[in-house]
Biopython code that builds the backbone (N, CA, C, O; Angstrom):
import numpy as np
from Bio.PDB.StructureBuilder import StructureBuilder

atoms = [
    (1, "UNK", "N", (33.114, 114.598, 227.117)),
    (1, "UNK", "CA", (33.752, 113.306, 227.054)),
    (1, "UNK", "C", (32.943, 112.278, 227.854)),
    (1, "UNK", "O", (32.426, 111.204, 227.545)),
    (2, "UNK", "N", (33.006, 112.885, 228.833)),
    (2, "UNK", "CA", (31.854, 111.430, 229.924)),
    (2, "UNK", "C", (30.453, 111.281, 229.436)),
    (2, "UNK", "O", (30.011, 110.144, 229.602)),
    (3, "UNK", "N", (29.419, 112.360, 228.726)),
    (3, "UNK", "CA", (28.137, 112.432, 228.074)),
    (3, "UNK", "C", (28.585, 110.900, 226.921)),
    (3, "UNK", "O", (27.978, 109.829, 226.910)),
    (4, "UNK", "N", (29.698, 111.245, 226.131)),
    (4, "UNK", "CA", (29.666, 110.542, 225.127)),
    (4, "UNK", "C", (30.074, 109.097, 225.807)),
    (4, "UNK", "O", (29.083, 108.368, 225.765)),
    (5, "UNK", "N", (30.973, 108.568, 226.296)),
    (5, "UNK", "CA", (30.975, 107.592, 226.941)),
    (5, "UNK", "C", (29.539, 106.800, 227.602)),
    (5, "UNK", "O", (28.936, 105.785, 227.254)),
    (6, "UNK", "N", (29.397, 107.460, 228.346)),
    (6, "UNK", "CA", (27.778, 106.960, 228.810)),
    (6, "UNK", "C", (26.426, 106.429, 227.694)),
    (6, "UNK", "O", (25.638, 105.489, 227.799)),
    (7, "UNK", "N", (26.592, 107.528, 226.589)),
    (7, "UNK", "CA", (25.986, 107.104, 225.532)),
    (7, "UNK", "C", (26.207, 105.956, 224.728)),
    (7, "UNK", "O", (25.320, 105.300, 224.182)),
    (8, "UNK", "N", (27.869, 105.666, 224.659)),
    (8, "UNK", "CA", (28.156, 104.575, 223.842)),
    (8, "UNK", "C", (27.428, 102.935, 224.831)),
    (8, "UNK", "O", (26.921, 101.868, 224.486)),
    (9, "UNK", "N", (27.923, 103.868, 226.653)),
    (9, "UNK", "CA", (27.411, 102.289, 227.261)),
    (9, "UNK", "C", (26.064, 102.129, 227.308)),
    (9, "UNK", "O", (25.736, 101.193, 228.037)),
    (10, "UNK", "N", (24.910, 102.871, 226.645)),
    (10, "UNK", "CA", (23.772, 102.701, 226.377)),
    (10, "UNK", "C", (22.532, 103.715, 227.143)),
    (10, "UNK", "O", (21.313, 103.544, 227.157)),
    (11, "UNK", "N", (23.269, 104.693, 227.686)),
    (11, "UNK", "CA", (22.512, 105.392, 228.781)),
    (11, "UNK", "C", (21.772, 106.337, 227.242)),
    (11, "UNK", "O", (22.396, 106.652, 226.228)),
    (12, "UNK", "N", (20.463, 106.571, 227.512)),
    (12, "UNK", "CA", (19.309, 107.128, 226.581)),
    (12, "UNK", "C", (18.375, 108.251, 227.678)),
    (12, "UNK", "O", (17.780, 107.959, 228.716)),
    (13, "UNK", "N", (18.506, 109.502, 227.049)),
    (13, "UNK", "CA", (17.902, 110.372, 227.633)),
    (13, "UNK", "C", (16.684, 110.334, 226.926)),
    (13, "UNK", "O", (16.675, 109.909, 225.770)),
    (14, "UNK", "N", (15.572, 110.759, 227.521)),
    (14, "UNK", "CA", (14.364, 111.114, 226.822)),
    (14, "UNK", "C", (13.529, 112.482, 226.978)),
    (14, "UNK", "O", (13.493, 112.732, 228.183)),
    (15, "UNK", "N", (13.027, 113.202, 226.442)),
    (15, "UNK", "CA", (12.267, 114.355, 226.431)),
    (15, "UNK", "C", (10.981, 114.343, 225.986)),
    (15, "UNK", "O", (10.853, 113.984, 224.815)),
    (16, "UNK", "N", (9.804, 114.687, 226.693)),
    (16, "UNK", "CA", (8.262, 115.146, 226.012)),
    (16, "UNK", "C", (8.357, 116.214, 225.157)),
    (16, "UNK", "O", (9.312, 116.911, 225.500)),
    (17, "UNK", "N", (7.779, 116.660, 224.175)),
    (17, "UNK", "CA", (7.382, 117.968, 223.876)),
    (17, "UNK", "C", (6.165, 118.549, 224.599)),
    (17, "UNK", "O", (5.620, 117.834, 225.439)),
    (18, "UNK", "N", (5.645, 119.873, 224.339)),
    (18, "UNK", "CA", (4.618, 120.355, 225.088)),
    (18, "UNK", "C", (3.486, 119.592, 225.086)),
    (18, "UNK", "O", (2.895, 119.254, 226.111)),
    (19, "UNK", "N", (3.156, 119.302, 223.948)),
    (19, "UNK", "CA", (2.065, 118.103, 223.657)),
    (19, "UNK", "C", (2.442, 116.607, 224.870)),
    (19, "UNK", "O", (1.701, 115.724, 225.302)),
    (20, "UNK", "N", (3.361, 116.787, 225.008)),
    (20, "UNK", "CA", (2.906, 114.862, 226.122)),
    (20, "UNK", "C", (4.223, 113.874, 224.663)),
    (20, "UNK", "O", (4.503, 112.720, 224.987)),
    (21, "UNK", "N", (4.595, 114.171, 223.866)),
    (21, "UNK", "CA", (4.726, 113.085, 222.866)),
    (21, "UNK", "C", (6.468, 112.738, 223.385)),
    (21, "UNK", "O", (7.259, 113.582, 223.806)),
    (22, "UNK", "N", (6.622, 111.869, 223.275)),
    (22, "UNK", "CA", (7.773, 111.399, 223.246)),
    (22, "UNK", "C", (8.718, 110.747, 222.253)),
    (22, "UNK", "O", (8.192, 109.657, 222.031)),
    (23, "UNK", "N", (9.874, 110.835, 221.510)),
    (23, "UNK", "CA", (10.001, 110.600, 220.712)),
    (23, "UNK", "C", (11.708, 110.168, 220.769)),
    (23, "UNK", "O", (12.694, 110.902, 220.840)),
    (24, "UNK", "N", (11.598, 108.661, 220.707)),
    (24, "UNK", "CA", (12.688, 108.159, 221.196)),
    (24, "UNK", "C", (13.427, 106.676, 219.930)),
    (24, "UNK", "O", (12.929, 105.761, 219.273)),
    (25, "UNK", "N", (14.665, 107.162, 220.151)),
    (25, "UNK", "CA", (14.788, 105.329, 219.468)),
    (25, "UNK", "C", (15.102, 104.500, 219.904)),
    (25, "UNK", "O", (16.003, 104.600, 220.736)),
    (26, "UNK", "N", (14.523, 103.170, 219.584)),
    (26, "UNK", "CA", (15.110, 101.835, 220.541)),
    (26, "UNK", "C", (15.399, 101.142, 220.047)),
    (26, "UNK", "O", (15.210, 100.004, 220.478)),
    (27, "UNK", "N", (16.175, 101.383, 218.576)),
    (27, "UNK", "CA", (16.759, 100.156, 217.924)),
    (27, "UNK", "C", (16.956, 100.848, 216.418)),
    (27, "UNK", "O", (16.487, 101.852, 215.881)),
    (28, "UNK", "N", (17.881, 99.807, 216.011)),
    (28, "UNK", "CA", (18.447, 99.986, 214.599)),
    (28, "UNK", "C", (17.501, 98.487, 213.405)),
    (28, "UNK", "O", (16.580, 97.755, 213.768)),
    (29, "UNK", "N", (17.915, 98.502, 212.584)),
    (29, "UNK", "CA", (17.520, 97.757, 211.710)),
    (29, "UNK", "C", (18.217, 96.222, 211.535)),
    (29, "UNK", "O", (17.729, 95.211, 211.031)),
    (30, "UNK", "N", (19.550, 96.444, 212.149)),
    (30, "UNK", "CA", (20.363, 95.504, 212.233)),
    (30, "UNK", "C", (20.389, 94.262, 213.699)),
    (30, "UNK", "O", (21.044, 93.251, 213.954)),
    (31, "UNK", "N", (19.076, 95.190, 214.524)),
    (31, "UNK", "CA", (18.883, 94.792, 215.280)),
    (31, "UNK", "C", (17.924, 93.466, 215.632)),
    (31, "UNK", "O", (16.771, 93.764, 215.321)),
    (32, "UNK", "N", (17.998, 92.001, 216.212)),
    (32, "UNK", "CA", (17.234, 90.889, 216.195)),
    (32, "UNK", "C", (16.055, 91.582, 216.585)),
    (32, "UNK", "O", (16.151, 92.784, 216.830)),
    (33, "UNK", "N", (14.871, 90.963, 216.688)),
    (33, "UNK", "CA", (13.426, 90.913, 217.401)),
    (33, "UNK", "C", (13.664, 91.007, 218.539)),
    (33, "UNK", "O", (13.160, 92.009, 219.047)),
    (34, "UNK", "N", (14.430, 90.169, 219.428)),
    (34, "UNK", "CA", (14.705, 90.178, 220.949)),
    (34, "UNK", "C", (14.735, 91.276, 221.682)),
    (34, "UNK", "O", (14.127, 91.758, 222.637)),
    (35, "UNK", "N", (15.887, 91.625, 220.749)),
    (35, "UNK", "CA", (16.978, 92.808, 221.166)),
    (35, "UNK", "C", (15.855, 94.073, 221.322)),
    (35, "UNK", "O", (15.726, 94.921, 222.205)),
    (36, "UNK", "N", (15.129, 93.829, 220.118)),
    (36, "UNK", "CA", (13.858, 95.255, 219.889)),
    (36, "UNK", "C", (13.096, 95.809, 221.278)),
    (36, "UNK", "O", (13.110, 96.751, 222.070)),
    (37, "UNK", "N", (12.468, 94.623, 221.015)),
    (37, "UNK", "CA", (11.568, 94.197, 222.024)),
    (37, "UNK", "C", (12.008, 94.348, 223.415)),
    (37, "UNK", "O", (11.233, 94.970, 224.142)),
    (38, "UNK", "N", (13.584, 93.706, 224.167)),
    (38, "UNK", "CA", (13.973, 94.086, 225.234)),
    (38, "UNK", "C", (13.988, 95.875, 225.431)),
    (38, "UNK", "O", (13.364, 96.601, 226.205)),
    (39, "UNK", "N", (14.862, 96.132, 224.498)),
    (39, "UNK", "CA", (14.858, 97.688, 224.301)),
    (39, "UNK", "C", (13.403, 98.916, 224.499)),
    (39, "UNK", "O", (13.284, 99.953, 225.152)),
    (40, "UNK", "N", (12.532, 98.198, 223.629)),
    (40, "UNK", "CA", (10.689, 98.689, 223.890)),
    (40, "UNK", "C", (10.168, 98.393, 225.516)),
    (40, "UNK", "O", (9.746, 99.290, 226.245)),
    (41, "UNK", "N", (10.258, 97.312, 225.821)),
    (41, "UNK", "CA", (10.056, 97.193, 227.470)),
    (41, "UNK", "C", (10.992, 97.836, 228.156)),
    (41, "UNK", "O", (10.584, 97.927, 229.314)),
    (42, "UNK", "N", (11.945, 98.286, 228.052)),
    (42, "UNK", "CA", (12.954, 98.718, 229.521)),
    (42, "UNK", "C", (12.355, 100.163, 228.963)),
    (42, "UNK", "O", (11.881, 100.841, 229.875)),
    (43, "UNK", "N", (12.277, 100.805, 227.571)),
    (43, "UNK", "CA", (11.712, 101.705, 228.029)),
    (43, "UNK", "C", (9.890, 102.047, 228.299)),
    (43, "UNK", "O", (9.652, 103.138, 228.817)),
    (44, "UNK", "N", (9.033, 101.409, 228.059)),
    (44, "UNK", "CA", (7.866, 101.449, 228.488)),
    (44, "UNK", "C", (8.023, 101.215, 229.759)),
    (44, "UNK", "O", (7.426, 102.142, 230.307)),
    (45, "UNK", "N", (8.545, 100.415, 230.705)),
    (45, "UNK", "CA", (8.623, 100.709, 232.309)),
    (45, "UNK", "C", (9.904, 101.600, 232.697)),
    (45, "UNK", "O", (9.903, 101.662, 233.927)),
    (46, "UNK", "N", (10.711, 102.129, 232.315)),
    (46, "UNK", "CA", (11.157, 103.537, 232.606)),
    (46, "UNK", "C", (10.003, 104.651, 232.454)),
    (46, "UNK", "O", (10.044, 105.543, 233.302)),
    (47, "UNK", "N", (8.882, 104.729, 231.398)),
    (47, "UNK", "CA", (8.281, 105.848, 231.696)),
    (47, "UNK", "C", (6.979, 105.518, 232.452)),
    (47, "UNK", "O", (6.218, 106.458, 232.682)),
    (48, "UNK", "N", (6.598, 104.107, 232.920)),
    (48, "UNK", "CA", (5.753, 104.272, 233.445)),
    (48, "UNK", "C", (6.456, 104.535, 235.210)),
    (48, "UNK", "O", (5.756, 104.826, 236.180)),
    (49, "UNK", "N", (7.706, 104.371, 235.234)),
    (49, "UNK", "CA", (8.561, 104.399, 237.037)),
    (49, "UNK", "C", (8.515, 105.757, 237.239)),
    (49, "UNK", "O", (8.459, 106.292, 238.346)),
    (50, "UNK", "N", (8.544, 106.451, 235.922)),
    (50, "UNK", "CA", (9.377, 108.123, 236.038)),
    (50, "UNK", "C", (7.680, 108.616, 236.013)),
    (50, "UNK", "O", (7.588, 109.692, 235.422)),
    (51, "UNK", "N", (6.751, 108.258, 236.352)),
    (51, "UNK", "CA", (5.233, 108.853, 235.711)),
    (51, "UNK", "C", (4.671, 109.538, 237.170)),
    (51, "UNK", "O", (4.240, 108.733, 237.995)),
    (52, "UNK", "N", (4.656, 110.902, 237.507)),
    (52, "UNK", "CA", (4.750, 111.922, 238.097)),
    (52, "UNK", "C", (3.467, 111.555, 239.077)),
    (52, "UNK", "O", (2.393, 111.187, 238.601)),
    (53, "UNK", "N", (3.703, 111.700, 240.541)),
    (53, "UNK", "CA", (2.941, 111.188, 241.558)),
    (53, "UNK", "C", (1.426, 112.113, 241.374)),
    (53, "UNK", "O", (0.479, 111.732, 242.062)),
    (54, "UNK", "N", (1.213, 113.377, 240.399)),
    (54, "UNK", "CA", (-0.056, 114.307, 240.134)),
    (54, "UNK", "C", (-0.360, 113.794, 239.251)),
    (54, "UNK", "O", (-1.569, 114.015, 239.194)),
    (55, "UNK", "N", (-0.004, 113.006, 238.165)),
    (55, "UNK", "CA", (-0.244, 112.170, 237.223)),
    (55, "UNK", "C", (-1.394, 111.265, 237.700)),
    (55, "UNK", "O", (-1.313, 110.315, 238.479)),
    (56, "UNK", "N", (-2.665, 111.834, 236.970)),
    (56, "UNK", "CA", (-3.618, 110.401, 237.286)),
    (56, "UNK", "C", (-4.455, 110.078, 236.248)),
    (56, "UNK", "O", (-4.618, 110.792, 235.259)),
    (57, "UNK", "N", (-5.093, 108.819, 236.481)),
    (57, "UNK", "CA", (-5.865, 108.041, 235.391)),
    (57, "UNK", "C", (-4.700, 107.359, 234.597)),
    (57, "UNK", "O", (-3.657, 106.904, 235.067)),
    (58, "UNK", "N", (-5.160, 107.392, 233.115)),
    (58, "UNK", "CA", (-4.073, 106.421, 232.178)),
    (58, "UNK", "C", (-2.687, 107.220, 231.931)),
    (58, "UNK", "O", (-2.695, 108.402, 232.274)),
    (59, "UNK", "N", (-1.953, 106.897, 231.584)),
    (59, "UNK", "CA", (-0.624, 107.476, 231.743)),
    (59, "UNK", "C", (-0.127, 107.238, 230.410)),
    (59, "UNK", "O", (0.542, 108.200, 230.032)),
    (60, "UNK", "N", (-0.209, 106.304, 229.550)),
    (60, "UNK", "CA", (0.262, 106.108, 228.293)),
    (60, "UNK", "C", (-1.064, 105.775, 227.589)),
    (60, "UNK", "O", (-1.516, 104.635, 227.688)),
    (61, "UNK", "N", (-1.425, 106.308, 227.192)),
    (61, "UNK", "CA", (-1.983, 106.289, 225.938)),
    (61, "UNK", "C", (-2.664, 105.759, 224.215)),
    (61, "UNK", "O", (-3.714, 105.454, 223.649)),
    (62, "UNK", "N", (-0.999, 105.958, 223.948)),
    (62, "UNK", "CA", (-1.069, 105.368, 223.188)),
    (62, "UNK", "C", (0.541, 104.946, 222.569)),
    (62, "UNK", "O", (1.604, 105.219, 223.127)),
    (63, "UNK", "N", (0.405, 104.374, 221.559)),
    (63, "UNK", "CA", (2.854, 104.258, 221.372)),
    (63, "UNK", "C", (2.059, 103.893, 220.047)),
    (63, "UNK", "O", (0.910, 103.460, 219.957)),
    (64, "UNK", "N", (3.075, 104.213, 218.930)),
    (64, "UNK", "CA", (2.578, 104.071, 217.724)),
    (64, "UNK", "C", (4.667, 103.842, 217.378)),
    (64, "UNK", "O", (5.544, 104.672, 217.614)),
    (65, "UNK", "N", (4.785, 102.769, 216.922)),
    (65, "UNK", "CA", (6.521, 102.620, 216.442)),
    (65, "UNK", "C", (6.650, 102.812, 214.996)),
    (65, "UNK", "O", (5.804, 102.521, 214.151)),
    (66, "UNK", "N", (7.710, 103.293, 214.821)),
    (66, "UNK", "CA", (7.753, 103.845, 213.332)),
    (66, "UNK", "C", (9.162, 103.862, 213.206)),
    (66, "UNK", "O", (9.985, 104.166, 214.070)),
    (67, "UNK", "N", (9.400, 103.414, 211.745)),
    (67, "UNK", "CA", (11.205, 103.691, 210.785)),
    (67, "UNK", "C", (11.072, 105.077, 210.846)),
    (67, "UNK", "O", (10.167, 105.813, 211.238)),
    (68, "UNK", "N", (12.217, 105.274, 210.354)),
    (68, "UNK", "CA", (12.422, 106.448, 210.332)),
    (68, "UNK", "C", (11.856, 107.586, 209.041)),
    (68, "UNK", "O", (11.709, 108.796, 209.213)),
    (69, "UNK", "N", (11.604, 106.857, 207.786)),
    (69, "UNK", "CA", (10.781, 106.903, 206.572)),
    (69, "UNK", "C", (9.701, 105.728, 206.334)),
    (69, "UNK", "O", (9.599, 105.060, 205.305)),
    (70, "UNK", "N", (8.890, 105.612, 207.541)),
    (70, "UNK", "CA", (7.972, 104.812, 206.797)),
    (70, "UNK", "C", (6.774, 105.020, 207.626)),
    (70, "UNK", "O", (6.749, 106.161, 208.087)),
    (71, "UNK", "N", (5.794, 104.300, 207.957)),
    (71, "UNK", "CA", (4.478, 104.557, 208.444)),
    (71, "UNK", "C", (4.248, 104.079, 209.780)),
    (71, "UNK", "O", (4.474, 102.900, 210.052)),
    (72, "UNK", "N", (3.933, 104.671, 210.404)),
    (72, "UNK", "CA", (3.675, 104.092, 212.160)),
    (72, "UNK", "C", (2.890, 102.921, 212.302)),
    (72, "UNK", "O", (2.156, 102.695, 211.340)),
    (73, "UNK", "N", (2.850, 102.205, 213.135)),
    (73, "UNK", "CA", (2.061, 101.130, 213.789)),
    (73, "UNK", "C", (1.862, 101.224, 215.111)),
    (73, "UNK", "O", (2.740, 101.178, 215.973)),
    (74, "UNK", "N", (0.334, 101.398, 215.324)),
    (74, "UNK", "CA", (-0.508, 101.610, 216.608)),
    (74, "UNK", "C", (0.101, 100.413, 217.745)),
    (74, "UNK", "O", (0.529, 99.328, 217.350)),
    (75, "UNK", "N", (0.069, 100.737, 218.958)),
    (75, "UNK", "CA", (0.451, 99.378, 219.724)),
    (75, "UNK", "C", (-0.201, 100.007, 220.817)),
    (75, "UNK", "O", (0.074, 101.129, 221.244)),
    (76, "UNK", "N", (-1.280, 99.065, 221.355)),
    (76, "UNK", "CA", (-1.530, 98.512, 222.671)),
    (76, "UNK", "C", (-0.586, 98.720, 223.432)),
    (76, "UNK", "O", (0.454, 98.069, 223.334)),
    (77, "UNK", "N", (-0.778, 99.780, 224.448)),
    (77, "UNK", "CA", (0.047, 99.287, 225.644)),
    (77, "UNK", "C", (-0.185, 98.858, 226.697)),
    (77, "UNK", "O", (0.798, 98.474, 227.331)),
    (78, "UNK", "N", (-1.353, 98.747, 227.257)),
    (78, "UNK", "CA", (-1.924, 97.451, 227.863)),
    (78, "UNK", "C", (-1.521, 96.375, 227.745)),
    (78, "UNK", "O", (-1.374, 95.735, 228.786)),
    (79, "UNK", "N", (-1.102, 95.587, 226.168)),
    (79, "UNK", "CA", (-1.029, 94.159, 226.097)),
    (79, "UNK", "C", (0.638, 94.303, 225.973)),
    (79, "UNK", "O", (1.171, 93.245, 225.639)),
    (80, "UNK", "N", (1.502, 95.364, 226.172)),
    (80, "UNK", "CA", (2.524, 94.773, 225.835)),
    (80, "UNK", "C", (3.478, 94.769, 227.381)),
    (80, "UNK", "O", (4.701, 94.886, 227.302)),
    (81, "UNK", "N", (2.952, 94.658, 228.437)),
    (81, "UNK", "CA", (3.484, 94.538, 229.834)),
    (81, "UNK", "C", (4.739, 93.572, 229.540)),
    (81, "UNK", "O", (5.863, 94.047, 229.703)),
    (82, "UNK", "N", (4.590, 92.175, 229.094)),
    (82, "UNK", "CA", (5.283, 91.554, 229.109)),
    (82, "UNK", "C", (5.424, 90.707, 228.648)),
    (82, "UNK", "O", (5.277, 89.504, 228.860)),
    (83, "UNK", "N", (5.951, 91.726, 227.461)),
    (83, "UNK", "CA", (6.096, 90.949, 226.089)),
    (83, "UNK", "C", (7.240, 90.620, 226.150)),
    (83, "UNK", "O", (7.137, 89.416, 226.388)),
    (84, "UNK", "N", (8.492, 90.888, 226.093)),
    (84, "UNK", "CA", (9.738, 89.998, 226.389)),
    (84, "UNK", "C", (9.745, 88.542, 226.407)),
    (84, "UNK", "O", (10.558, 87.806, 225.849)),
    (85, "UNK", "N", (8.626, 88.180, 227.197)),
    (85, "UNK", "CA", (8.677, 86.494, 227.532)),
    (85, "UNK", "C", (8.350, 85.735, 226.345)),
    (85, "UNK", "O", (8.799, 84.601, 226.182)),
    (86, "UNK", "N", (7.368, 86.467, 225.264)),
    (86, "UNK", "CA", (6.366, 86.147, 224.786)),
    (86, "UNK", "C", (8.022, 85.322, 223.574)),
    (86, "UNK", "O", (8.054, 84.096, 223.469)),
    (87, "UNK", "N", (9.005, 86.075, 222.938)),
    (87, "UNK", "CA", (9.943, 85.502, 222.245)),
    (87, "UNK", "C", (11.206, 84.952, 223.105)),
    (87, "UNK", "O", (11.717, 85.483, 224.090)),
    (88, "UNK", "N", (11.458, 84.110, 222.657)),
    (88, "UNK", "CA", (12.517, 83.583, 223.205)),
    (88, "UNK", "C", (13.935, 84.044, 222.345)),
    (88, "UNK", "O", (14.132, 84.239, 221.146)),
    (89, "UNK", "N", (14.954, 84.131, 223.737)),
    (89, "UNK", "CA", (16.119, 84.902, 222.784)),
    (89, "UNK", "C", (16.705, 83.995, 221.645)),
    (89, "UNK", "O", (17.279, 84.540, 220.702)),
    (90, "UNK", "N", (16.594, 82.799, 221.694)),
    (90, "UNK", "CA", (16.909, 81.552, 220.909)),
    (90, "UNK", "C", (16.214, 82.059, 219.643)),
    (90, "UNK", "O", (17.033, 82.079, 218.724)),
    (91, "UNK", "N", (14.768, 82.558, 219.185)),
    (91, "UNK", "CA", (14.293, 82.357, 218.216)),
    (91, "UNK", "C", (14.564, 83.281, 217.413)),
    (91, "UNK", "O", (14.533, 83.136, 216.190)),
    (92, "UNK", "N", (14.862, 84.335, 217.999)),
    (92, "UNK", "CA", (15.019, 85.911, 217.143)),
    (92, "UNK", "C", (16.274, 85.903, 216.406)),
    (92, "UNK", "O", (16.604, 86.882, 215.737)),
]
sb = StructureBuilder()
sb.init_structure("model")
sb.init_model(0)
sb.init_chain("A")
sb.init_seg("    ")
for serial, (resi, resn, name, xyz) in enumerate(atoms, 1):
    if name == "N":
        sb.init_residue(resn, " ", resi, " ")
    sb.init_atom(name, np.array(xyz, "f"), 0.0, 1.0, " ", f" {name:<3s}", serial, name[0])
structure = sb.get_structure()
């Protein structure tokens, strides 16, 4: 009962597989640009906060976002630090 509660208020667990990959969702279809995008940053700095003090050199890699039936798209994660600012919630 409390797992599901927590879930509805937005709490998102995440897991690697053995490989390093992570495989998470941060949005629906019904969802604005804003909304996406806020959702993609809170979690790109959740895994770079949670990124293990033996952990060294680059830490992410690479993020490739994808539907659920359709084809991935490569993303920079270098350039997307802080992207949030880049749309305004007005425009989305």
């Amino acid at each position: 009962m409390r797992a599901v509660e927590q879930a509805k208020a937005g709490r998102i667990e995440y897991r690697t597989d053995r490989t390093g990959i992570i495989h998470i969702v941060i949005g629906r279809t019904d969802f604005d640009e804003h909304r996406l995008l806020e959702n993609y940053a809170a979690l790109v700095e959740e895994i770079v906060r949670a990124k293990p003090a033996a952990a060294k050199g680059r830490y992410l890699r690479s993020i490739t976002l994808s539907p659920t039936m359709g084809p991935g798209i490569r993303v920079d994660p270098s350039r997307t630090k802080d992207i949030t600012e880049e749309v305004p919630a007005e425009a989305a």
